[in-house]
C-alpha positions in Angstrom: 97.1 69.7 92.8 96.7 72.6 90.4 95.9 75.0 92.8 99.5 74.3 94.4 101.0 74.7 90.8 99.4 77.4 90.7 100.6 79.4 94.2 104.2 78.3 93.3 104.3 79.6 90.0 103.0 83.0 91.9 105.4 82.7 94.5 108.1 81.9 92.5 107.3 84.9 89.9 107.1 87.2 93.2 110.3 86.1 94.9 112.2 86.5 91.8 110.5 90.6 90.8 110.5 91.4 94.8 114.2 91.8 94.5 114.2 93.9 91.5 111.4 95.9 92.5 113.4 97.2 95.8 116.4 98.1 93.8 114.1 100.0 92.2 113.3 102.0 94.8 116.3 102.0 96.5 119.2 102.4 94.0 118.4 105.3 92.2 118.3 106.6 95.9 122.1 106.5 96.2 122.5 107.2 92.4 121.1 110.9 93.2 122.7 111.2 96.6 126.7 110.2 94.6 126.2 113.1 91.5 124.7 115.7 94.4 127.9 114.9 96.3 130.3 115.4 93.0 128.7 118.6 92.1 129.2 119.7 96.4 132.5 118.8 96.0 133.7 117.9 92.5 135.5 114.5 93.8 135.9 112.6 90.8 135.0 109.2 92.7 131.4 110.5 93.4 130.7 110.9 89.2 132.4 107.5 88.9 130.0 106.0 91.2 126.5 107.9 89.9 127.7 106.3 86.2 128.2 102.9 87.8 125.1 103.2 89.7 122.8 104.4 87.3 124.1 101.6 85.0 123.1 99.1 87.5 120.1 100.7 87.8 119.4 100.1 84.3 120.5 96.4 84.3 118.0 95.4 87.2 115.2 98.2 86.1 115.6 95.7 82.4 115.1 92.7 84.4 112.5 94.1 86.5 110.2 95.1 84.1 110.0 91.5 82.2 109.9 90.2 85.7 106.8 92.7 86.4 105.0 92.2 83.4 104.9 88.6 83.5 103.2 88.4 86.8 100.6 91.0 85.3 99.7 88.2 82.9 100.2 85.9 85.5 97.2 87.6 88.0 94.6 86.7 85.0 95.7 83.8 83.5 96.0 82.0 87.1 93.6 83.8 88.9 90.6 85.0 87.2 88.3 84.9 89.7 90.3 86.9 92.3 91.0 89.6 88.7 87.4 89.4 88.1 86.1 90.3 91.9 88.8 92.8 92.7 89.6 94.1 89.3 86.4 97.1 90.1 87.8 97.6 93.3 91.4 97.8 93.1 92.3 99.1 89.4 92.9 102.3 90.9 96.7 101.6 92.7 97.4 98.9 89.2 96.8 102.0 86.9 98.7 104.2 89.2 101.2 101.7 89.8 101.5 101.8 85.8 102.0 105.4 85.4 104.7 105.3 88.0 106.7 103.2 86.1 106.2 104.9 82.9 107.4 108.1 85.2 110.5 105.9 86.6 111.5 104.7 83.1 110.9 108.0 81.1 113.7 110.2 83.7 116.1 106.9 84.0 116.3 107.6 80.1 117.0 110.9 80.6 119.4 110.8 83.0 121.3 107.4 81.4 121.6 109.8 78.5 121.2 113.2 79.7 125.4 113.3 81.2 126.2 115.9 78.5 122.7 117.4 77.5 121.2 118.2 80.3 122.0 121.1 82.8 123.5 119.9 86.2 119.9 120.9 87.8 117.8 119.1 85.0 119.8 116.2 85.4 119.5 115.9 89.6 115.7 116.6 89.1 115.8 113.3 86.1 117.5 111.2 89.0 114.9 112.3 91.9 112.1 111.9 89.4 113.4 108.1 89.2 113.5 107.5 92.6 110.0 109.1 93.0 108.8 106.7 90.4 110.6 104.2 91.7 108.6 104.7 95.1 105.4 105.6 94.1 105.4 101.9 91.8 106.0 100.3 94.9 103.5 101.7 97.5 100.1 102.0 94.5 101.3 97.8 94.4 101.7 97.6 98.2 98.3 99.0 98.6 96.6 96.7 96.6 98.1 94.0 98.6 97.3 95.8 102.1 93.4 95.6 100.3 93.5 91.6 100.2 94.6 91.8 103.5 92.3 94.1 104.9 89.8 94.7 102.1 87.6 97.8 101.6 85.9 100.3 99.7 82.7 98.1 98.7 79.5 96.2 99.7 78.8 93.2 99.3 75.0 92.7 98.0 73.5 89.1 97.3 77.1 88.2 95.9 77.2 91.7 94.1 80.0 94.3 94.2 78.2 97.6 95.3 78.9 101.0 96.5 83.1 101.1 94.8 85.1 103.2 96.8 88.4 103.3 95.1 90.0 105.4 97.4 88.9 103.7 100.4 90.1 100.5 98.9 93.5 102.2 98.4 93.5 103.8 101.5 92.4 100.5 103.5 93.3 99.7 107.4 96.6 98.4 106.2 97.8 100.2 103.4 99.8 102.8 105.6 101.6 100.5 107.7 102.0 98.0 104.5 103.9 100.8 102.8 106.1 102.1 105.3 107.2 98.9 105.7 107.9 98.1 103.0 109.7 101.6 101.4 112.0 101.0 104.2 112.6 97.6 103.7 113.8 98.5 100.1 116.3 101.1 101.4 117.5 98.9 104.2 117.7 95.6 102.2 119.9 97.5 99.2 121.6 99.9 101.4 122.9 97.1 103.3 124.0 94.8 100.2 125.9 97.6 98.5 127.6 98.8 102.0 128.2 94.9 102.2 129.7 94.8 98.9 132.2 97.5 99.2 133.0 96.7 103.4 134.7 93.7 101.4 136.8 95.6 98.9 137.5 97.9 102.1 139.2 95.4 104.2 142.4 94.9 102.0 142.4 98.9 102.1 140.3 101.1 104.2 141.8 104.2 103.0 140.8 103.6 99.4 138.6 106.4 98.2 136.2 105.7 95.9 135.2 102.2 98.1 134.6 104.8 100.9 132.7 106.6 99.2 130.6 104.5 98.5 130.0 102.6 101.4 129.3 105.8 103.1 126.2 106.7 101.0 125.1 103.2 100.9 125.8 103.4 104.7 123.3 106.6 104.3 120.7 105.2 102.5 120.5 101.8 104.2 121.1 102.2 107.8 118.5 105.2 109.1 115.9 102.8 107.4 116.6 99.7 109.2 116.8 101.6 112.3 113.2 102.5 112.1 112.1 99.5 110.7 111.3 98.2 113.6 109.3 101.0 114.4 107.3 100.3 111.4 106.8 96.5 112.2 105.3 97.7 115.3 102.3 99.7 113.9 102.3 96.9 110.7 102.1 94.3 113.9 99.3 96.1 115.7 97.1 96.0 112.3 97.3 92.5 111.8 96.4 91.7 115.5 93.1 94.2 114.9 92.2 92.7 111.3 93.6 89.2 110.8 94.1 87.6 114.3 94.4 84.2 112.8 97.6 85.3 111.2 98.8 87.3 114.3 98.3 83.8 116.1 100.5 82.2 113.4 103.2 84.4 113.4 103.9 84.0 117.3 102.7 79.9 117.3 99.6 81.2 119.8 97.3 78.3 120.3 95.4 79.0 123.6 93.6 82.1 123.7 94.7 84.2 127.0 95.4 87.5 128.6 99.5 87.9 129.1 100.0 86.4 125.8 103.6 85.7 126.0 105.9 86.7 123.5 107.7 84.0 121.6 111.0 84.2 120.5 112.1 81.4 118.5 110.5 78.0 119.0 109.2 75.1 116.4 105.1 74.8 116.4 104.3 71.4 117.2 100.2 72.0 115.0 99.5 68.6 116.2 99.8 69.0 120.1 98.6 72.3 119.8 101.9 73.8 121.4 105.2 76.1 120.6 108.3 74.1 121.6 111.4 75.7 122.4 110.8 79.3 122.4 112.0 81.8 125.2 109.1 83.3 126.2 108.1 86.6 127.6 105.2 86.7 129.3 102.9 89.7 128.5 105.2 90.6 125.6 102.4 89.5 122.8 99.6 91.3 124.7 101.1 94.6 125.0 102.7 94.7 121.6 99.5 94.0 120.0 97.2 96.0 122.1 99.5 98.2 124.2 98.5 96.5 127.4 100.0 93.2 128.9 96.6 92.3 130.0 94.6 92.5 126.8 93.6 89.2 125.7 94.6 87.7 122.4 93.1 85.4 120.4 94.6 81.7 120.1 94.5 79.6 117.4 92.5 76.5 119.1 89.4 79.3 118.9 89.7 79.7 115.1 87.9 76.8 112.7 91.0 74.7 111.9 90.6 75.1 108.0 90.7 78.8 108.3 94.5 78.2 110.0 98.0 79.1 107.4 100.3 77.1 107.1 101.5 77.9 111.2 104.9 76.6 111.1 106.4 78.1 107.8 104.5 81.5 108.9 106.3 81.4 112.1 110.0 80.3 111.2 109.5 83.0 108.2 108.6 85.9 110.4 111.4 84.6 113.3 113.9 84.9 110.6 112.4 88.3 109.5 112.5 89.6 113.1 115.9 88.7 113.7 117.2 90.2 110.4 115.3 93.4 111.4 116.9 93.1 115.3 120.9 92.6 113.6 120.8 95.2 111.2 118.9 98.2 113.7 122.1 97.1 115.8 124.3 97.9 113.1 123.1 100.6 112.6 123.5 102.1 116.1 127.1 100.3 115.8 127.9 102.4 112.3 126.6 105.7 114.1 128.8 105.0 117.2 131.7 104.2 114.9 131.3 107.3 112.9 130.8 110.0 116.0 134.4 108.4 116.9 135.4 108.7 113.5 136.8 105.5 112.9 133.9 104.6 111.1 136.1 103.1 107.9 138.9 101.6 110.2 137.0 99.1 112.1 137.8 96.0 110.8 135.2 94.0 112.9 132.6 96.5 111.5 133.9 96.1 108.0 133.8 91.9 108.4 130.3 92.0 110.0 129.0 94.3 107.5 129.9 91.7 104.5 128.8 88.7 106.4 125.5 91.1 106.5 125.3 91.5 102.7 122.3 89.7 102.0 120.3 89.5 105.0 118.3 92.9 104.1 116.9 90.7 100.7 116.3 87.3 102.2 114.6 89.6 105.3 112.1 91.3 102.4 111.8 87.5 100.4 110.6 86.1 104.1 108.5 89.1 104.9 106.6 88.5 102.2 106.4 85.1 103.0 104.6 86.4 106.1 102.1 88.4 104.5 100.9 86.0 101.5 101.1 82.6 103.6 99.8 84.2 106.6 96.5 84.9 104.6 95.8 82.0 103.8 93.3 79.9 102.7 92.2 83.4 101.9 93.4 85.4 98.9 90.9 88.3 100.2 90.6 87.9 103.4 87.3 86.6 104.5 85.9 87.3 101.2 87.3 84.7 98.6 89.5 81.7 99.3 92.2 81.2 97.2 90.7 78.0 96.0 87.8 79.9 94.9 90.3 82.2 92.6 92.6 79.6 90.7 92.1 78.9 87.2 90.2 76.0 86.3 92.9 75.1 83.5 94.3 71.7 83.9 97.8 71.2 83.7 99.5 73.3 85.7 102.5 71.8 86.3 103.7 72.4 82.8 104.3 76.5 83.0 105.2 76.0 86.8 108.3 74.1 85.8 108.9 76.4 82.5 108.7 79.6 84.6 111.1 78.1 87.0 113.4 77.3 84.4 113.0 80.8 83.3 113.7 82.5 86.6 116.7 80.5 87.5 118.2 81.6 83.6 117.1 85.2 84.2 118.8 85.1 87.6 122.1 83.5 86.6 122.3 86.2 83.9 121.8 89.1 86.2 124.4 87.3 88.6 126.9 87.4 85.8 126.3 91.1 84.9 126.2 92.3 88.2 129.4 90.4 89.1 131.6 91.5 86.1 130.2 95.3 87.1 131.3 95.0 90.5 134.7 93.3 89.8 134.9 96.5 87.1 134.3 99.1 90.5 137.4 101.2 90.7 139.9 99.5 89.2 142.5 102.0 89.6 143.6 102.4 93.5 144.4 105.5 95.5 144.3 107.1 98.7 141.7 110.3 100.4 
């Protein structure tokens, strides 16, 4: 029972920083790209929106760091064992990851407080230096995650750790694809919630500048990135099925091992019959995106020990959800670059309306992607190496900081909800016309 305390304290602590870690590396994105556009073309909407911007930035980067340093604690306190075993391997990408956010927080000092001090120049290079930071903190952590996954860089001697590699570790079989994926995720996922955001205060106006504005750059930033996301879930896809084919098989509900593998889309796993109900099928589909040839044979879960199986139907519903999040917003994307080679980009109202309605799918798509990941791992918390049983703490009572944590990440969320939503209601409040 402690050992389930345990993975939802974790998952709890990582749903809640997830969020703030891809405003992180998205925001200050559009930040940069609004003061570049003011000094192009001295527009006074584009300086309002850098301030605004970087003082979001600051709210969530606040947040985000408590968030992040309590799940530091949390990786030793819960799970020594795993800290103990991997701590050698992996402390590379962790001390990296710490000197990028040292980087990101130094230059979002400077350029909070740099408006007046610093040269026009020195101040662009403060906000690029933040979104640097902000990127590199995410990919050294995404790395160490791609090693539990597909762990390298050591030996394994009579139970000994030999023969350290630390940047084979870092540069395992899935850290490339891992980080791609992710980095665009992060610009997709907040792209599309800011476009979102002001596609609702366009409606009632479309011609109002400073909410076009910003919707364009958001537009910028967010909608390139989820058109090649699914690029990126192809070669993340093609990993898994050559490293971790019990996950593969979990993700598409694959019981019988076959050549054609269909691919599934949609459908319920029935784990007890051994079967995927419901699901449109296309036969060859999973063969061909996992090996690049419908007759390759992939591996079915009724040839994989039952207690080395996830959790098959929450693994599959979570990565249906994040495939069709991926499919809608790639389509609006093609729909926004349609819209704006016509030039009516800003005058579409079904555009606009689908656009809100869209707001949060980018977040909940990075919340169930790493639902994928993490349960799709499982019972391994390095795969093949160490069970997660093997890691947890042997503390009793659990239950205790589970609940308190919760308590603590609901209060820290309602707070950022109430900041965010009295900046967004402050957005512009004078109107106008481009």
């Amino acid at each position: 029972m402690d050992l389930l305390y345990a993975r939802w304290q974790m998952g709890m602590s990582l749903a809640f920083h997830i969020i703030f870690a891809v405003i992180g590396m998205a925001m200050p994105v559009m930040m940069v790209a609004a003061e570049i556009a003011w000094l192009c073309t001295r527009r006074p909407e584009y300086l309002d929106l850098a301030k605004r911007w970087a003082r979001g930035t600051a709210i969530l980067f606040a947040v985000g760091a408590v968030s992040g340093t309590v799940l530091s604690f949390e990786l030793g306190l819960l799970w020594p064992a795993f800290m103990e075993f991997a701590g050698p391997i992996i402390g590379m990408p962790f001390s990296l990851e710490g000197f990028a956010f040292f980087l990101e927080a130094i230059f979002l000092g400077l350029y909070l407080y740099g408006w007046d001090k610093l040269s026009s120049r020195a101040h662009v290079f403060a906000g690029v230096m933040v979104s640097l930071g902000g990127a590199l903190s995410g990919a050294f952590v995404v790395t160490a995650n791609a090693w539990m996954n597909t762990p390298a860089g050591f030996r394994l001697v009579d139970g000994r750790i030999v023969e350290v590699g630390p940047f084979a570790a870092m540069f395992n079989p899935a850290a490339g694809a891992q980080v791609l994926h992710m980095l665009l995720a992060a610009y997709a996922a907040v792209g599309v919630a800011v476009a979102g955001i002001h596609a609702r205060l366009l409606l009632p106006d479309h011609r109002h500048p400073f909410h076009r504005r910003a919707f364009a750059i958001a537009l910028f930033v967010g909608l390139p990135a989820a058109l090649l996301q699914p690029l990126s879930g192809d070669w993340a896809g093609r990993v898994v099925a050559r490293t971790q084919p019990a996950k593969l098989a979990a993700l598409e509900g694959h019981f019988e091992t076959e050549t054609y593998a269909p691919l599934r889309i949609g459908g319920i796993p029935d784990v007890a019959a051994r079967e995927t109900r419901y699901a449109l099928e296309i036969p060859g589909g999973l063969s061909f995106l996992a090996h690049g040839d419908p007759a390759a044979s992939v591996v079915g879960l009724n040839d994989i020990p039952r207690e080395l199986w996830p959790p098959v139907t929450a693994v599959h519903i979570a990565f249906q959800i994040m495939v069709a999040i991926g499919t809608w917003l790639a389509c609006l994307a093609l729909w926004a670059g349609t819209l704006w080679w016509r030039g009516r980009l800003f005058e579409s109202r079904w555009f606009l309306n689908a656009m809100f309605w869209s707001t949060a799918l980018g977040l909940v798509a990075v919340e169930v992607g790493w639902m994928v990941t993490e349960l799709g791992r499982q019972p391994w918390i390095i795969q093949g190496v160490m069970r997660t049983s093997e890691a947890v703490t042997p503390m009793p009572g659990l239950f205790v900081p589970s609940v308190l944590f919760t308590c603590i990440y609901v209060g820290l969320a309602a707070v950022v909800i109430v900041l965010i939503r009295r900046t967004v209601l402050e957005t512009a409040p004078t109107r106008g016309h481009a």
